[in-house]
C-alpha positions as CSV (number, residue, x, y, z in Angstrom):
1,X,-17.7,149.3,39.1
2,X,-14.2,150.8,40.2
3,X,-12.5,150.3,37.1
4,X,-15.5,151.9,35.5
5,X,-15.4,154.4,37.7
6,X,-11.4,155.0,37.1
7,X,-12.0,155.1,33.3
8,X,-14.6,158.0,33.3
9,X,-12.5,159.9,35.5
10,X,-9.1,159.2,32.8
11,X,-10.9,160.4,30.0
12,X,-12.6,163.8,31.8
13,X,-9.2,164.5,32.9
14,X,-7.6,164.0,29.2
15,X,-10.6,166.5,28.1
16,X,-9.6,169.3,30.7
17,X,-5.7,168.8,29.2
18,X,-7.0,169.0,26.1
19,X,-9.2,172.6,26.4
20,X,-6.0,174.0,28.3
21,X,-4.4,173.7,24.7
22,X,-7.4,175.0,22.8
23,X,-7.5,177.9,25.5
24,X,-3.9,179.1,25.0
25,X,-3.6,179.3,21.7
26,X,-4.7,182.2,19.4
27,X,-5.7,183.2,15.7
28,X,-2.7,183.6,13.6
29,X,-3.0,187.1,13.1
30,X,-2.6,187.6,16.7
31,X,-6.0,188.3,17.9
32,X,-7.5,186.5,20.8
33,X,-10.2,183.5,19.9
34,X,-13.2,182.6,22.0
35,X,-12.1,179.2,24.4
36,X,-13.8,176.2,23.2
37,X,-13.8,173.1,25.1
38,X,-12.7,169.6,23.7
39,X,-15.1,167.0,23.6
40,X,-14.8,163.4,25.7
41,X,-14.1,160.6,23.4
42,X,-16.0,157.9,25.0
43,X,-17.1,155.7,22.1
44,X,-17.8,152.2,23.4
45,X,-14.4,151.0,21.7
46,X,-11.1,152.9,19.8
47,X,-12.8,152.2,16.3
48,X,-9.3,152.9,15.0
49,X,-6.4,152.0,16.9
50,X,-4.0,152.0,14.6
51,X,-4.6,155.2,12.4
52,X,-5.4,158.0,13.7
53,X,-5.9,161.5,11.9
54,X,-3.0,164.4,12.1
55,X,-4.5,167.0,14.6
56,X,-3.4,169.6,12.3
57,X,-1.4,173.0,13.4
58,X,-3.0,175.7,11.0
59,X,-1.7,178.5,8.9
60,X,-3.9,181.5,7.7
61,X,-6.7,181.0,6.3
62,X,-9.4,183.7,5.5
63,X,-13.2,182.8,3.9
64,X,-16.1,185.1,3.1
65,X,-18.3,186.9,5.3
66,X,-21.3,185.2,5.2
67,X,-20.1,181.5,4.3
68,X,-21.4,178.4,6.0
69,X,-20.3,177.0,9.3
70,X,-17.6,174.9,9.1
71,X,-18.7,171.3,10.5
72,X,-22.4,172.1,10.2
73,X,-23.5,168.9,9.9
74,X,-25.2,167.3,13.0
75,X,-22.9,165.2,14.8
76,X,-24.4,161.2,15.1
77,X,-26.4,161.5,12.1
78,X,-24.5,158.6,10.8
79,X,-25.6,156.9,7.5
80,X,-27.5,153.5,7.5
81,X,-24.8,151.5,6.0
82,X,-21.3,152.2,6.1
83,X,-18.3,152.7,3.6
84,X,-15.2,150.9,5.0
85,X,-12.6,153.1,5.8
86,X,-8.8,151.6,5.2
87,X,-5.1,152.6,5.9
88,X,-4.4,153.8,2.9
89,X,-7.8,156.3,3.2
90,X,-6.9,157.3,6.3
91,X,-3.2,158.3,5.6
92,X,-4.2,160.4,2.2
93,X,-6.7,162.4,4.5
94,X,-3.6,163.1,7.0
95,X,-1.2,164.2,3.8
96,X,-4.2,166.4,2.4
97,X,-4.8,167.8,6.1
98,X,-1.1,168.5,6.5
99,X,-0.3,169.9,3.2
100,X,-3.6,172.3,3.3
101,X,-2.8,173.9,6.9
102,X,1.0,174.2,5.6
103,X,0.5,176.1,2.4
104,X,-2.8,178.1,3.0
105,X,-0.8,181.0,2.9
106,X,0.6,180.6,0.0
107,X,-2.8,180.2,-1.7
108,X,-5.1,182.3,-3.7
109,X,-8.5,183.0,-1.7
110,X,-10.1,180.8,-3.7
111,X,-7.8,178.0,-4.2
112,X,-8.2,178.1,-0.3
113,X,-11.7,178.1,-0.3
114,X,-12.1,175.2,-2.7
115,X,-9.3,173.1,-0.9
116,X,-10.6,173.2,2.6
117,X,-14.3,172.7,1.7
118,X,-12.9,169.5,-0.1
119,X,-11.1,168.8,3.3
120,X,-14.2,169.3,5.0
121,X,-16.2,167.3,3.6
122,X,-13.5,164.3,3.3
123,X,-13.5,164.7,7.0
124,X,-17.3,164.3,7.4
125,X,-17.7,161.3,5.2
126,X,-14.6,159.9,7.9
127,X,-16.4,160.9,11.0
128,X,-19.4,159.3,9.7
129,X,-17.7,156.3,8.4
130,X,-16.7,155.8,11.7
131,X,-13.5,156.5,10.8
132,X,-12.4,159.5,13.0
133,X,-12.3,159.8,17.0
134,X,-15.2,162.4,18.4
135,X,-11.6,164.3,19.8
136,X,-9.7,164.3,16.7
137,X,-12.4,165.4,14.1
138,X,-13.6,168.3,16.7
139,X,-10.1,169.6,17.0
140,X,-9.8,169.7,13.0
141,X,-12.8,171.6,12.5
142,X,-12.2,173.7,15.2
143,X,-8.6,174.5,13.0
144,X,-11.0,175.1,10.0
145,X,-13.1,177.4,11.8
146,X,-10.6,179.4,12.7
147,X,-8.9,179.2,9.5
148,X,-11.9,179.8,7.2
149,X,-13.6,183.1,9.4
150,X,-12.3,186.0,10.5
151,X,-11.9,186.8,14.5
152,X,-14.4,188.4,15.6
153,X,-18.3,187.5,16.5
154,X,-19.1,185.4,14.0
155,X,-16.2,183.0,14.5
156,X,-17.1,183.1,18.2
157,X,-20.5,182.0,17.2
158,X,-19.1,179.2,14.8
159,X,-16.8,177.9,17.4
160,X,-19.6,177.3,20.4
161,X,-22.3,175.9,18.1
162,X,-19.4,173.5,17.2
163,X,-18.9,172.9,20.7
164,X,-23.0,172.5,21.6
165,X,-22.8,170.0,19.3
166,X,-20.2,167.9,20.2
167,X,-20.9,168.2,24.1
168,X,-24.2,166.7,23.2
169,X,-22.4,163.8,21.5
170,X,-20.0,163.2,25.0
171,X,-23.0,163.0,26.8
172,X,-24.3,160.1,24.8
173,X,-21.2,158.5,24.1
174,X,-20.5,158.4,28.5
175,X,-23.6,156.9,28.5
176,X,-23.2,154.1,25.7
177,X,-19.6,154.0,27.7
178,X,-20.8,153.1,31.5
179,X,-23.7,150.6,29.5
180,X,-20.9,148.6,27.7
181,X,-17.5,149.1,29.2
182,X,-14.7,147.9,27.2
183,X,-11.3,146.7,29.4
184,X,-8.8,147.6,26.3
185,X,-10.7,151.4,25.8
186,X,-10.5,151.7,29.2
187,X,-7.1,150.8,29.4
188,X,-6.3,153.3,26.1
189,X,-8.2,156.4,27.8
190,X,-5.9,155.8,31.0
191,X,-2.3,156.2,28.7
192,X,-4.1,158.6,26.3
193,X,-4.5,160.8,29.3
194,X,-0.6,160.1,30.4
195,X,0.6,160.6,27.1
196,X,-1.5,163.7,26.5
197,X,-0.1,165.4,30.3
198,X,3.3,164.6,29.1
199,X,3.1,166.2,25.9
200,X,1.7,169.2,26.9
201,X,4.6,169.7,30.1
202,X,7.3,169.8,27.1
203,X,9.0,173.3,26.1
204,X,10.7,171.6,23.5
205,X,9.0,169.1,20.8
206,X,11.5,166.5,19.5
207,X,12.5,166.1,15.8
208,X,11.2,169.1,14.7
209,X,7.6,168.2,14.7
210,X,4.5,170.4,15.7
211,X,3.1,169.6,19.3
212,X,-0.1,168.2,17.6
213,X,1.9,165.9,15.2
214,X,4.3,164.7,17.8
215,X,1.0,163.6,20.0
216,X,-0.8,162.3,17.3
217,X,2.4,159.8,17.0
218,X,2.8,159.3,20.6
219,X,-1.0,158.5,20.6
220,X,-1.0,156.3,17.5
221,X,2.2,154.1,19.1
222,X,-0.1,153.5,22.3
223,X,-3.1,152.4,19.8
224,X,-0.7,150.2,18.1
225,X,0.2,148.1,21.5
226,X,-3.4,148.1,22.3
227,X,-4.4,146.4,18.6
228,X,-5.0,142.5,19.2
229,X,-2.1,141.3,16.7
């Protein structure tokens, strides 16, 4: 009971680091974006420990008035049966992620469109292939979001429907959690939570790299050490 106890309490406090981030950072255009909270990641197990998806650091991104919520999809609503996802699968979806979010600015309106609805919908087929963390696909489409609609209400509006949905999804995910605790998740949640206070106390990111890439690495070397070899 204590250590189940102590694991619930890691991964709310990696959730609060976590919407600190979201909080401070604004649209790219300089206008102020509505605060959207992080969901918990408490599947019963880290489904992929060795992989994990580039949390992406946008560029600017414009789409219609009037288009679709990005992410609309209900989250849970997985299929019956399951497409494999591999390595290789996993590491195009980062290259696409990271090229799209660098060169969106270079890109005609509708090349942009067309590119990140293709990303979108590569990253639902993931998330429902169980390839994708709750925490890493809601930070992407929260980058989409802000990429794909203007400032103003109707991103607001975008951004906490995204968040309804995925708060509803921690709730039932703590729950499958305290049913069927797992030692090594428990023990992953504890160092995510570590890595992720560390990362965000640095004013300067080594090697160049973006704050989300470099935590995306630091996370993906404390999967790694977890992975039964």
């Amino acid at each position: 009971m204590r250590r189940r106890v102590f694991t619930i309490a890691a991964v709310l406090l990696s959730a609060v680091v976590l919407s600190w981030l979201l909080r401070s950072e604004e649209a790219s255009d300089g206008s102020s974006t509505v605060a959207v909270d992080p969901p918990v990641d408490t599947s019963s197990r880290p489904a992929t420990l060795s992989e994990p998806p580039v949390l992406a650091e946008p560029k600017g991104f414009a789409a219609p008035v009037g288009s679709e919520p990005v992410g609309s999809e209900p989250v849970g609503n997985e299929p019956t049966v399951r497409a494999p996802v591999d390595v290789d699968t996993r590491a195009d979806f980062n290259e696409q992620a990271r090229a799209f979010f660098a060169n969106a600015a270079q890109m005609t309106a509708e090349v942009r469109l067309h590119e990140a609805q293709q990303l979108e919908q590569e990253l639902t087929r993931l998330e429902q292939a169980g390839g994708l963390s709750a925490g890493e696909t809601f930070v992407m489409r929260v980058g989409l979001i802000r990429e794909m609609v203007p400032a103003g209400a109707q991103q607001d509006t975008q951004l906490q429907a995204l968040q309804e949905r995925y708060r509803a999804e921690t709730q039932r995910r703590v729950a499958t959690a305290q049913a069927r605790p797992d030692p090594q998740f428990g023990s992953y949640k504890v160092r995510e939570s570590e890595i992720v206070n560390e990362v965000m106390a640095m004013e300067t990111i080594p090697d160049g790299l973006n704050r989300h890439e470099y935590l995306r690495r630091r996370l993906q070397s404390a999967r790694e050490q977890l992975t039964p070899q």
